[in-house]
Biotite code that builds the C-alpha atoms (Angstrom):
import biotite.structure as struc

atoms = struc.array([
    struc.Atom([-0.138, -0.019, -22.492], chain_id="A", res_id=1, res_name="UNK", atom_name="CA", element="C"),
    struc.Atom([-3.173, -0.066, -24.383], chain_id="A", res_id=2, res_name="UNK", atom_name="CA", element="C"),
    struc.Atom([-6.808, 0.007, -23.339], chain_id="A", res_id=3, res_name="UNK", atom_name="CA", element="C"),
    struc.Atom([-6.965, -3.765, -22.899], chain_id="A", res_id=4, res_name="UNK", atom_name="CA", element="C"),
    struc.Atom([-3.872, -3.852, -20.777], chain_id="A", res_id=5, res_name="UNK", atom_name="CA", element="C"),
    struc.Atom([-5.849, -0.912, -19.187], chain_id="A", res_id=6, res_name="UNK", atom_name="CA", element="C"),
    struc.Atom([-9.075, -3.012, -19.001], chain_id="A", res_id=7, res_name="UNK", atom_name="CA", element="C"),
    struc.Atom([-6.946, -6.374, -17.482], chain_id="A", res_id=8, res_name="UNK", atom_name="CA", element="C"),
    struc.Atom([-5.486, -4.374, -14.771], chain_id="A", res_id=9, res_name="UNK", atom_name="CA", element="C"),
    struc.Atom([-8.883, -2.363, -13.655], chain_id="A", res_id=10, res_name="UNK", atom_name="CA", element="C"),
    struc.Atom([-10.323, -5.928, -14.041], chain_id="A", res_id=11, res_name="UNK", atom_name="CA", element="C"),
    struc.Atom([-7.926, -7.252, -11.868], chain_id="A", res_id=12, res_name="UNK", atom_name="CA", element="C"),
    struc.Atom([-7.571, -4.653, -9.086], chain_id="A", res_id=13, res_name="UNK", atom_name="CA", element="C"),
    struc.Atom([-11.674, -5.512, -8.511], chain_id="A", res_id=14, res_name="UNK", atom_name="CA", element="C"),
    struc.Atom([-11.175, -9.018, -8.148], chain_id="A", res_id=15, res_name="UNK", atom_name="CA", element="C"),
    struc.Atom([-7.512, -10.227, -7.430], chain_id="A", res_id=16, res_name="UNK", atom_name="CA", element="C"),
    struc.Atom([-8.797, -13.838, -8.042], chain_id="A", res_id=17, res_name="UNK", atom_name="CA", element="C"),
    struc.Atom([-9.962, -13.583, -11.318], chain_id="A", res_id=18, res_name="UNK", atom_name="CA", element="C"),
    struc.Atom([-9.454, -16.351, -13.434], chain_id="A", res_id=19, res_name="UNK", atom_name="CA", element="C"),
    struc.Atom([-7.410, -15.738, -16.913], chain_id="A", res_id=20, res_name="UNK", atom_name="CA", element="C"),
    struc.Atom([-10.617, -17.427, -18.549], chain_id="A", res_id=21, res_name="UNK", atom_name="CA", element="C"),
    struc.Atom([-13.223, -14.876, -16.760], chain_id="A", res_id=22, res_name="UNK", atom_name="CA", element="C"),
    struc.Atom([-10.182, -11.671, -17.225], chain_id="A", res_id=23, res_name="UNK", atom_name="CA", element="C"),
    struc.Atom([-10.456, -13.503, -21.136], chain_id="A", res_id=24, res_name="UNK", atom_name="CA", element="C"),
    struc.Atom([-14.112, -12.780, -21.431], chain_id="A", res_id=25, res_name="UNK", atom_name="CA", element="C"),
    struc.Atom([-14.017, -9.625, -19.853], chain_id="A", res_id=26, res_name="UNK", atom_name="CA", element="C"),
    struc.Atom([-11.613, -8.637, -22.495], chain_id="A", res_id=27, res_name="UNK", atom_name="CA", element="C"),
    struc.Atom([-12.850, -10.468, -25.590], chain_id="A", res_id=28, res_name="UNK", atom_name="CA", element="C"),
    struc.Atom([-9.097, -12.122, -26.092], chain_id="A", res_id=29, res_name="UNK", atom_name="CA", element="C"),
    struc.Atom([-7.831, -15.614, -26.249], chain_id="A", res_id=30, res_name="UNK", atom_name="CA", element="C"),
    struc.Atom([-6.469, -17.103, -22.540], chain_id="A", res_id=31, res_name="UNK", atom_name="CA", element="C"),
    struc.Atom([-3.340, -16.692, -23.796], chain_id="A", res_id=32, res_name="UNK", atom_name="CA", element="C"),
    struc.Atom([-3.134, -13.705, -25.134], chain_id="A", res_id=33, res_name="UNK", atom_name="CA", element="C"),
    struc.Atom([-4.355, -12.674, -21.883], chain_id="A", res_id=34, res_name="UNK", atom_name="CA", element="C"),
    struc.Atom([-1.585, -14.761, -20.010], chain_id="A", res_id=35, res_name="UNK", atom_name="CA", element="C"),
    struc.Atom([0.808, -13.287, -21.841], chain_id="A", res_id=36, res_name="UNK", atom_name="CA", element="C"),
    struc.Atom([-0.385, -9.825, -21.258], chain_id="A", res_id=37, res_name="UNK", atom_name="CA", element="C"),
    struc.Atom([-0.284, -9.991, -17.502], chain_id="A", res_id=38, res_name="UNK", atom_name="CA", element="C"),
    struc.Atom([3.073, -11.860, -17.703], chain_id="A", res_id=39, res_name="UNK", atom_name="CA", element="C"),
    struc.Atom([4.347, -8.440, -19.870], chain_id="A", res_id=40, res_name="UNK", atom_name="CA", element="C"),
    struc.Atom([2.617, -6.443, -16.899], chain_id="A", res_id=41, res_name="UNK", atom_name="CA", element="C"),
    struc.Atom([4.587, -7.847, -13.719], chain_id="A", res_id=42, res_name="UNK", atom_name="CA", element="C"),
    struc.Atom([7.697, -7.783, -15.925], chain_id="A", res_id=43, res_name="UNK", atom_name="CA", element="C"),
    struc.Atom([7.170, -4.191, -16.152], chain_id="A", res_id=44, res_name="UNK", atom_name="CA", element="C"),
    struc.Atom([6.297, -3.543, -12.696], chain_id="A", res_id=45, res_name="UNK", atom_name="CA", element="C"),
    struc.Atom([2.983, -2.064, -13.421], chain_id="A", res_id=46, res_name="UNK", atom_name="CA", element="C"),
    struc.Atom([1.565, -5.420, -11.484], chain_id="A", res_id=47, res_name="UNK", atom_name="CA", element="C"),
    struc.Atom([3.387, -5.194, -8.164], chain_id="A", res_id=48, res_name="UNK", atom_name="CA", element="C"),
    struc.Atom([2.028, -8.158, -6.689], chain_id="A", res_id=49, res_name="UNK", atom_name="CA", element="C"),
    struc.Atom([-1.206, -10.043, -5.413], chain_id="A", res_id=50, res_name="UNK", atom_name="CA", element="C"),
    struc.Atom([-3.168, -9.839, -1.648], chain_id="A", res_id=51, res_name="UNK", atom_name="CA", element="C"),
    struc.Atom([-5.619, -10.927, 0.043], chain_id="A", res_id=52, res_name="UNK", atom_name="CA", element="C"),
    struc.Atom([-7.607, -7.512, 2.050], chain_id="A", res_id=53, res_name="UNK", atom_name="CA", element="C"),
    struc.Atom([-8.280, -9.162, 5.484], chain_id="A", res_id=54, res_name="UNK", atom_name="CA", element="C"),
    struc.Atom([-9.867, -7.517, 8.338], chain_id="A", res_id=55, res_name="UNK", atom_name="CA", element="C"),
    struc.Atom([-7.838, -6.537, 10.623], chain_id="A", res_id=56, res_name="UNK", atom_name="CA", element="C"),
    struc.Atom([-9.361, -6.565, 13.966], chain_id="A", res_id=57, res_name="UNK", atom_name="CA", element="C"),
    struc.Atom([-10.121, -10.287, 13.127], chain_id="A", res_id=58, res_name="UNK", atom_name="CA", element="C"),
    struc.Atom([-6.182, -10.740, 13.321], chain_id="A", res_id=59, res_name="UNK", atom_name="CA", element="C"),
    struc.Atom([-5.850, -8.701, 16.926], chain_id="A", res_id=60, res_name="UNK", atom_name="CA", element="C"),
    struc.Atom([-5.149, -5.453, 15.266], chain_id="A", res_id=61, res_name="UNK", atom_name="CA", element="C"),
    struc.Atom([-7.221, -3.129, 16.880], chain_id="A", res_id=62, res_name="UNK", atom_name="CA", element="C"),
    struc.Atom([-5.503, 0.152, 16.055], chain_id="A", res_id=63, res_name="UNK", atom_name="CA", element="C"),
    struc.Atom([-4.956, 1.827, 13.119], chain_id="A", res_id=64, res_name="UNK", atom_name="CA", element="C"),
    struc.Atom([-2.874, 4.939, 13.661], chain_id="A", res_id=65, res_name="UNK", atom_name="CA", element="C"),
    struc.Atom([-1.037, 7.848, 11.236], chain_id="A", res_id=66, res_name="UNK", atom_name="CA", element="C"),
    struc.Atom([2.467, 8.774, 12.732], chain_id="A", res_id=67, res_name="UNK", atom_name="CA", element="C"),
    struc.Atom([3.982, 11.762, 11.833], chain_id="A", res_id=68, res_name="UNK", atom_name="CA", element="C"),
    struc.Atom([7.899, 11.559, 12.171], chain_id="A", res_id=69, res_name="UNK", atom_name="CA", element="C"),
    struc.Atom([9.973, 14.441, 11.694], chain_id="A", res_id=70, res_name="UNK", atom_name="CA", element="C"),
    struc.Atom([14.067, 13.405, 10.957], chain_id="A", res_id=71, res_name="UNK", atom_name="CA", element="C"),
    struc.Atom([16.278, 16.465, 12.080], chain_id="A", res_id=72, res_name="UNK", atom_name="CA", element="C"),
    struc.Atom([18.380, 15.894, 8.401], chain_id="A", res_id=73, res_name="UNK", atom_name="CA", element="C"),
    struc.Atom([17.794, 13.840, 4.885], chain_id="A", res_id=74, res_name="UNK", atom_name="CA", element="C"),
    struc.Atom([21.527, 11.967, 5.706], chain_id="A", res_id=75, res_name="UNK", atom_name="CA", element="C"),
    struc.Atom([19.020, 9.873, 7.990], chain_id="A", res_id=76, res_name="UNK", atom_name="CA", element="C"),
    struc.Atom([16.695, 9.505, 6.015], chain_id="A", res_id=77, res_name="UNK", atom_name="CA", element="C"),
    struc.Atom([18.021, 5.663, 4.045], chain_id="A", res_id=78, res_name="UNK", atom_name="CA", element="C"),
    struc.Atom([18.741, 4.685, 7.708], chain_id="A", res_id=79, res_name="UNK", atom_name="CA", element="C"),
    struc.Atom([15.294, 5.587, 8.965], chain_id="A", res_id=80, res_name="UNK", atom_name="CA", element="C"),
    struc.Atom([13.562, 3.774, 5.639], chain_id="A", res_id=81, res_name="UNK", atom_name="CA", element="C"),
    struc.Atom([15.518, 0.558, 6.134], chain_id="A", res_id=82, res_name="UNK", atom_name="CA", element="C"),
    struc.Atom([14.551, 0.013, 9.997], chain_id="A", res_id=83, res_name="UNK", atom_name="CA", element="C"),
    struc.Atom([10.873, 1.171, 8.971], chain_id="A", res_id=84, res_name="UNK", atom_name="CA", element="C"),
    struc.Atom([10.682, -1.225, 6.488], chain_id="A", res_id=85, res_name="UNK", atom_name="CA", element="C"),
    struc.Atom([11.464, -4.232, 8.833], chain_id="A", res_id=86, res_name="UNK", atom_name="CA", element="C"),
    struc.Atom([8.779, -3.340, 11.200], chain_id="A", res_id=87, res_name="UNK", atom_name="CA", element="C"),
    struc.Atom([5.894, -5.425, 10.435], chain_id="A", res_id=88, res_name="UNK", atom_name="CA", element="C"),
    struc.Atom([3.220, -3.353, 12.236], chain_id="A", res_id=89, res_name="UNK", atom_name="CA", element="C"),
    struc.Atom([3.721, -0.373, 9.632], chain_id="A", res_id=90, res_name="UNK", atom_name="CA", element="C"),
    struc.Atom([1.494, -0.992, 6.511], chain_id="A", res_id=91, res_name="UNK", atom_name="CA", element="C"),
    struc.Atom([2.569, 2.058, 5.084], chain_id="A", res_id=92, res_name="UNK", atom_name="CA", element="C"),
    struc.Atom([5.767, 4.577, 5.143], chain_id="A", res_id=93, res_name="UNK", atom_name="CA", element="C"),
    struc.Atom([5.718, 7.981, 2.924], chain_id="A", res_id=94, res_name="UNK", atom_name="CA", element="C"),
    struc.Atom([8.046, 10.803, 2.835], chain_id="A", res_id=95, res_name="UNK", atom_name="CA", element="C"),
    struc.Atom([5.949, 13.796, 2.141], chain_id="A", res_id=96, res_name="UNK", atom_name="CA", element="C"),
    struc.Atom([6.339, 17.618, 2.230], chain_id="A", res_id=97, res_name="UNK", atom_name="CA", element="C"),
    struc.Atom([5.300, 19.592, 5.282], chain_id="A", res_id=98, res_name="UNK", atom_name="CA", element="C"),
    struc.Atom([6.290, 19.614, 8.310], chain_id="A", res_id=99, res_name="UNK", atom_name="CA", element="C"),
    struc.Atom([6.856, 15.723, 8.857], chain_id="A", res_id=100, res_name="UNK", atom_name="CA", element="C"),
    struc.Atom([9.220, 14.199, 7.299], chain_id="A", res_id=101, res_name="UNK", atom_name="CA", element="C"),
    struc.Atom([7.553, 10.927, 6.914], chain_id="A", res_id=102, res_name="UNK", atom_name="CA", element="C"),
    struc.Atom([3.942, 9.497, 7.531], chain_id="A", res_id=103, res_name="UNK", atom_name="CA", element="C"),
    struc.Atom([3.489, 5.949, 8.445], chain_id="A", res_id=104, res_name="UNK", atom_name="CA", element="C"),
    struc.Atom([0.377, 4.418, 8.347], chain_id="A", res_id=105, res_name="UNK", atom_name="CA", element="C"),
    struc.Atom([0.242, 1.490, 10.938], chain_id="A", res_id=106, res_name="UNK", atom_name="CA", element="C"),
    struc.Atom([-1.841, -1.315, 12.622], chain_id="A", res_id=107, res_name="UNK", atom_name="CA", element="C"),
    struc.Atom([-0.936, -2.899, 15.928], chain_id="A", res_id=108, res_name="UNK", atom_name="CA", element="C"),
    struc.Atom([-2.602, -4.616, 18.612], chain_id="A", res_id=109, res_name="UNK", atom_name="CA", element="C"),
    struc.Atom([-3.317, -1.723, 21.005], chain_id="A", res_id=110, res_name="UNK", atom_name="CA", element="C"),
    struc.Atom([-2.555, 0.953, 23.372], chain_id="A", res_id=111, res_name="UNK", atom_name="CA", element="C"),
    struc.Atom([0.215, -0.735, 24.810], chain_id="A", res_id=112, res_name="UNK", atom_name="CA", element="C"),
    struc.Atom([1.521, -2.068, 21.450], chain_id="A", res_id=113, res_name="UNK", atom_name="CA", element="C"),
    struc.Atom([1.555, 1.059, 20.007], chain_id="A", res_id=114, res_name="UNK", atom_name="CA", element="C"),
    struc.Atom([3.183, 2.882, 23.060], chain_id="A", res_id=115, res_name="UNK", atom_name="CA", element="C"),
    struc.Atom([6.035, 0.659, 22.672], chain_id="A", res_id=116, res_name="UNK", atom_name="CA", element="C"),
    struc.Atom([6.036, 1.418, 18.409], chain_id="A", res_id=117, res_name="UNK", atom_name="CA", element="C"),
    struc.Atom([6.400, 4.922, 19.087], chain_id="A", res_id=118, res_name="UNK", atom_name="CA", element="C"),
    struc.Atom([8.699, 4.864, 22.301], chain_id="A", res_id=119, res_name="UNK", atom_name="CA", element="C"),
    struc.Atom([10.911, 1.545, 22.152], chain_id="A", res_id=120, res_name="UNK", atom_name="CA", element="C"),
    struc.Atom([11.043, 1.834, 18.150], chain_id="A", res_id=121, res_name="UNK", atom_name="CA", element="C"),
    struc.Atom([10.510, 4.944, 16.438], chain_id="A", res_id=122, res_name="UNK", atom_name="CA", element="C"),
    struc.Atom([12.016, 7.492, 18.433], chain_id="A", res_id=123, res_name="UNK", atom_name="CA", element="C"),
    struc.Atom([15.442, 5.348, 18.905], chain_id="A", res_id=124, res_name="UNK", atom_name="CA", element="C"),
    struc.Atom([15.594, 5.366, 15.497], chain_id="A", res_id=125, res_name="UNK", atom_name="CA", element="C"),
    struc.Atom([18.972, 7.580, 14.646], chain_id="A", res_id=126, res_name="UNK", atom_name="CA", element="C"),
    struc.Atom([17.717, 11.450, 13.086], chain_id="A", res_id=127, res_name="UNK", atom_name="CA", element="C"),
    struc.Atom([14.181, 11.334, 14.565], chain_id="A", res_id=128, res_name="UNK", atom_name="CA", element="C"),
    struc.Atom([13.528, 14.369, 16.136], chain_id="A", res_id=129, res_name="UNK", atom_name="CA", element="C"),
    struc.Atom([9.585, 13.985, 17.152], chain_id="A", res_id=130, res_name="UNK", atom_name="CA", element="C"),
    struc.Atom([6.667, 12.012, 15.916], chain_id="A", res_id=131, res_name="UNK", atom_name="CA", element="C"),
    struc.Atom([3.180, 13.446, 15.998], chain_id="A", res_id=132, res_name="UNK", atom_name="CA", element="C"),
    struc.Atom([0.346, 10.308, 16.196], chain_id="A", res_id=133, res_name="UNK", atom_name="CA", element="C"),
    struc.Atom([-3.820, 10.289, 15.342], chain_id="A", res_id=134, res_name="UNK", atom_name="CA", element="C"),
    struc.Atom([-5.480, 7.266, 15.802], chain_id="A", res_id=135, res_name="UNK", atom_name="CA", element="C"),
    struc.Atom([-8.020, 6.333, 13.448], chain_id="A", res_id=136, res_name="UNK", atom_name="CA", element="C"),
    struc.Atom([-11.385, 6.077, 15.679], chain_id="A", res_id=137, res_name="UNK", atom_name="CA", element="C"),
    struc.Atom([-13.403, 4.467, 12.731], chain_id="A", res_id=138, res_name="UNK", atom_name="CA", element="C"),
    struc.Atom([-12.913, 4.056, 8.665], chain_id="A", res_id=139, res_name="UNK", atom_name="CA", element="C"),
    struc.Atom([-15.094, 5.661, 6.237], chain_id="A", res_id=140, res_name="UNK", atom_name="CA", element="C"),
    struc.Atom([-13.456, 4.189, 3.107], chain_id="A", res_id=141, res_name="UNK", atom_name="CA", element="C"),
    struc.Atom([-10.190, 1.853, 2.278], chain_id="A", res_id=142, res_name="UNK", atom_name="CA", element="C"),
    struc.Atom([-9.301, 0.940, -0.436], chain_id="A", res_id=143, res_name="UNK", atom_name="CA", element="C"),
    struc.Atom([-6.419, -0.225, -3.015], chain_id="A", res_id=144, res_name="UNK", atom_name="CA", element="C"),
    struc.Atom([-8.185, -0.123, -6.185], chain_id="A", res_id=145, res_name="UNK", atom_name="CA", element="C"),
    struc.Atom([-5.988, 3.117, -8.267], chain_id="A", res_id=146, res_name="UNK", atom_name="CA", element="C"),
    struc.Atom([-9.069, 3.951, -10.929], chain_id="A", res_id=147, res_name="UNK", atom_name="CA", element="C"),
    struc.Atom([-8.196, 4.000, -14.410], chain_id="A", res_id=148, res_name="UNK", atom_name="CA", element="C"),
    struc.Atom([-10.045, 6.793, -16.423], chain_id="A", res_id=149, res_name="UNK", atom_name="CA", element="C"),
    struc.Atom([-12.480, 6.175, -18.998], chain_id="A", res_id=150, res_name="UNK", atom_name="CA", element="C"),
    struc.Atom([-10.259, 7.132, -21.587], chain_id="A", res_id=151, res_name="UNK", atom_name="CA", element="C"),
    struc.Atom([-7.613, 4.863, -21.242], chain_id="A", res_id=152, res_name="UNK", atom_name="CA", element="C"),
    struc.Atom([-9.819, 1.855, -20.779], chain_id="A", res_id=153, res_name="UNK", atom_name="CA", element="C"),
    struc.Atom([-11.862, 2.380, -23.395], chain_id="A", res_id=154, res_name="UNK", atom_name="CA", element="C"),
    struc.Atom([-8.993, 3.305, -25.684], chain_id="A", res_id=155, res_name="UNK", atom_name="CA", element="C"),
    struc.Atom([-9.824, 7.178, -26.275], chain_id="A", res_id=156, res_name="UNK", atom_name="CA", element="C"),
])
């Protein structure tokens, strides 16, 4: 990548919706060349994909919680990503280091939605030992946008 690959991508984590005509200005290159650039991008996988960032409470999800799930051994660990990944009120699934084995970040409807997450889902899942929960009372910052440094967007 260089810094106008850089630039395209910063460009286009700000504003999804971007045109290749405005990203083309932005970068002082032809529409094409700037076409052809993003096509190279999402072939590489450094472009994962395109969203929308909605509001969730406007869809009925009125809590955001961070589940801690400890797995009593890493042979259930590809079982415990699969069902995860099929669950469509978990945004986010992490294994990290520390005492959990995973952290999922989810949204759900409420209480009673989320009781059922934990108890009816999560803790039937084969390996899972405990899961430790904080809901999120109100958010400070959320974001997607990964900043690129100076450096690399301006070539340095």
């Amino acid at each position: 990548m260089d810094a106008l690959d850089y630039r395209i991508v910063d460009m286009l984590q700000r504003d999804g919706r971007a045109t290749q005509l405005e990203l083309s200005r932005g970068v002082k290159l032809s529409q094409p060349a700037v076409a052809e650039r993003i096509r190279k991008l999402e072939e590489k996988g450094i472009i994962t994909g395109y969203t929308a960032r909605v509001d969730a409470t406007q869809l009925g999800k009125d809590i955001t919680a961070f589940i801690g799930v400890s797995i009593e051994h890493p042979k259930h660990f590809e079982g415990f990503a699969r069902k995860v990944a099929e669950l469509p009120d978990v945004l986010e699934a992490h294994r990290v280091a520390g005492q959990d084995s995973y952290v999922l970040k989810v949204k759900t409807a409420n209480t009673r939605t989320l009781d059922s997450l934990l108890v009816e889902t999560l803790r039937t899942i084969p390996g899972v030992t405990r899961t430790s929960t904080t809901i999120v009372l109100s958010t400070l910052k959320e974001d997607t946008h990964v900043r690129v440094p100076d450096e690399l967007l301006n070539g340095e």
